[in-house]
C-alpha positions, 0 to 999 in steps of 0.5 A: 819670067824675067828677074827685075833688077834695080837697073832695069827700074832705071832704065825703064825710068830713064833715071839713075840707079842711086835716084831709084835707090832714093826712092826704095829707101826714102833716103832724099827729095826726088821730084814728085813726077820721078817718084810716081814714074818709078813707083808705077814700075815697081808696082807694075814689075812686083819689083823687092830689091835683094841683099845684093842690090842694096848692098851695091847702092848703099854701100852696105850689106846689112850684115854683122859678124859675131866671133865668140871662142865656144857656143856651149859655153851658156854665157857667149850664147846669152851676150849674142842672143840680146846683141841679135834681138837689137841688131835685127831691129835695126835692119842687120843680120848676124853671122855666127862664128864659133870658134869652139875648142877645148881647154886644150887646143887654144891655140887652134881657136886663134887660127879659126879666129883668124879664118873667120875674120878673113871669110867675114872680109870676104863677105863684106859685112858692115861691122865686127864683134869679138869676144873672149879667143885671142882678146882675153890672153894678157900678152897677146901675140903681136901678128894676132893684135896686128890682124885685128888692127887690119880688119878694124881699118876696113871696117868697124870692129867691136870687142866685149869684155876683153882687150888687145894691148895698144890699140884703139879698138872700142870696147864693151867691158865689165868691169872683171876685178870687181866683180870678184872683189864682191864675191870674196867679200861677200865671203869674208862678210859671211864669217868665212877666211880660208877660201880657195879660188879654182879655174880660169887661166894664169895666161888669160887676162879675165882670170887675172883681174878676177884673180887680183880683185880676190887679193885686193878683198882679202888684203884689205880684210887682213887674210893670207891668200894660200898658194895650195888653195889657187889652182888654175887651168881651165873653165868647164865643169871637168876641171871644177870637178877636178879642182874642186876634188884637189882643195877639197882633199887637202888635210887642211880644207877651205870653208869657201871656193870662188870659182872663175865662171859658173861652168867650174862652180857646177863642177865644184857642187859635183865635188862637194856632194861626193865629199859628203859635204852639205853646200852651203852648211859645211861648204860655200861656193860662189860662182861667176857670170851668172849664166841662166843655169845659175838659177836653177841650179840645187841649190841655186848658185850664189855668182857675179853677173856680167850684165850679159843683155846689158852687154849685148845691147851695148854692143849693137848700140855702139857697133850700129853708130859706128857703123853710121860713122858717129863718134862713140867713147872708145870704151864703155865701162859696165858694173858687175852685181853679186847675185846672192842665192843659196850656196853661200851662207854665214860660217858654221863654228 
């Protein structure tokens, strides 16, 4: 049997291929004689127009690409599962681009990131979402901000929680620095004073903010931020575990840890249980992103949320309308909330 194709429903009809479109799509008026003339075809041929024939009369494959820097990371998979669930009710598909590496090979990912954005080119989808990779460094290379900038003039680009200097690209982002400002001041409100700060990256600009947002807490309490209590270099359980260990075996130990992310606070609870330490009793830690872990964890971990479905659905609001051609603010702001569970509590003197 022969494969039916739009233009042959146009040839049969004697119409053109956007006037049958019209009718697939309910898109504008045709004439009622047109219409009934081109539905009897469909009907007659069992005719369902393909992804590749819409794309060609509307201009538009339905497709979405989703760039995020580490699938395992139970945060990114939280933000694309809500970005999806809005994305397919408005008729799009998603590609998932994950651009995975280790704490050690960073540089790697911006080269994935960089294949994926030209493979996605190649596919023609409709839009662009990024996160974390290349938009979290705080002093991004310039040929990096510049291919972004590229692919954003042939098709919309949307980045979550982070940014690339200079440009106009819209964003979605919480707001980093406050959210660790509520950590340690929930901390500082709990009696505690010498807190350590462990994971994230000096060169990234989410740890930074988040950095800043625990001096901003403690200057405006009076408190010294000590240097052997600051230890950087990584976001998964390992480094927290390895942190953790290295403030915790000082003569002189912090009462309370903030960590960068809930991976490194997982690692920091690991610390303390082989130091013999009671969490939160004789040790309180704070975690942030409040991934779903968070919650179950023993004893469940006091952490920041990034509002993940919030973001998600952001994100396929704002990517949808952009790629409709509507005008949409160039950033849009989301406040983090403290979520307060059982590895913090009042310090013991």
């Amino acid at each position: 049997m022969k494969h039916v194709t739009v233009y042959d429903i146009a040839r049969e009809a004697n119409v053109s291929v956007a006037t049958v479109s019209r009718v697939l799509n309910n898109t504008a008026p045709v004439k009622k004689e047109t219409r009934e003339r081109i539905t009897a075809l469909i009907d007659k041929h069992q005719f369902q127009p393909n992804a590749l024939a819409r794309s060609l009369i509307r201009k538009e494959t339905g497709m979405i690409g989703f760039i995020l820097p580490d699938i395992t990371n139970p945060f990114f998979p939280e933000v694309l599962a809500s970005f999806d669930r809005e994305t397919r009710k408005l008729g799009y598909t998603c590609f998932l681009c994950d651009t995975v590496s280790s704490d050690e090979e960073t540089e790697r990912q911006y080269a994935r990131e960089s294949q994926y954005l030209g493979i996605l080119m190649e596919k023609q989808v409709d839009g662009i979402v990024m996160i974390g990779g290349r938009l979290d460094l705080s002093k991004p290379d310039a040929a990096l901000v510049r291919e972004v900038e590229e692919v954003a003039k042939r098709v919309p680009v949307l980045m979550i929680n982070g940014n690339l200097p200079n440009t106009k690209i819209h964003r979605v982002a919480v707001d980093q620095r406050l959210g660790a400002e509520l950590a340690a001041q929930h901390l500082i409100d709990l009696g505690h004073r010498d807190i350590a700060v462990i994971g994230g990256f000096v060169h990234m600009s989410n740890t930074q903010q988040r950095i800043q947002g625990f001096r901003t807490a403690m200057r405006n309490n009076g408190l010294e931020v000590r240097k052997e209590w600051m230890v950087q270099g990584g976001f998964s359980v390992n480094k927290g575990l390895e942190f953790a260990e290295q403030v915790l075996n000082l003569p002189d130990r912090p009462t309370a840890i903030m960590c960068m992310n809930d991976l490194v606070a997982i690692g920091a609870l690991k610390a303390a249980d082989r130091a013999g330490l009671a969490v939160p009793a004789e040790l309180s830690i704070v975690g942030y992103d409040d991934i779903p872990f968070a919650s179950f964890s023993i004893p469940e971990l006091t952490t920041v949320s990034l509002m993940a479905n919030e973001i998600g659905r952001l994100a396929a609001e704002m990517l949808h309308k952009l790629i409709a051609g509507k005008k949409v603010p160039s950033l849009h702001s989301v406040v983090p909330e403290l979520r307060v569970r059982q590895t913090t509590a009042p310090l013991q003197k």
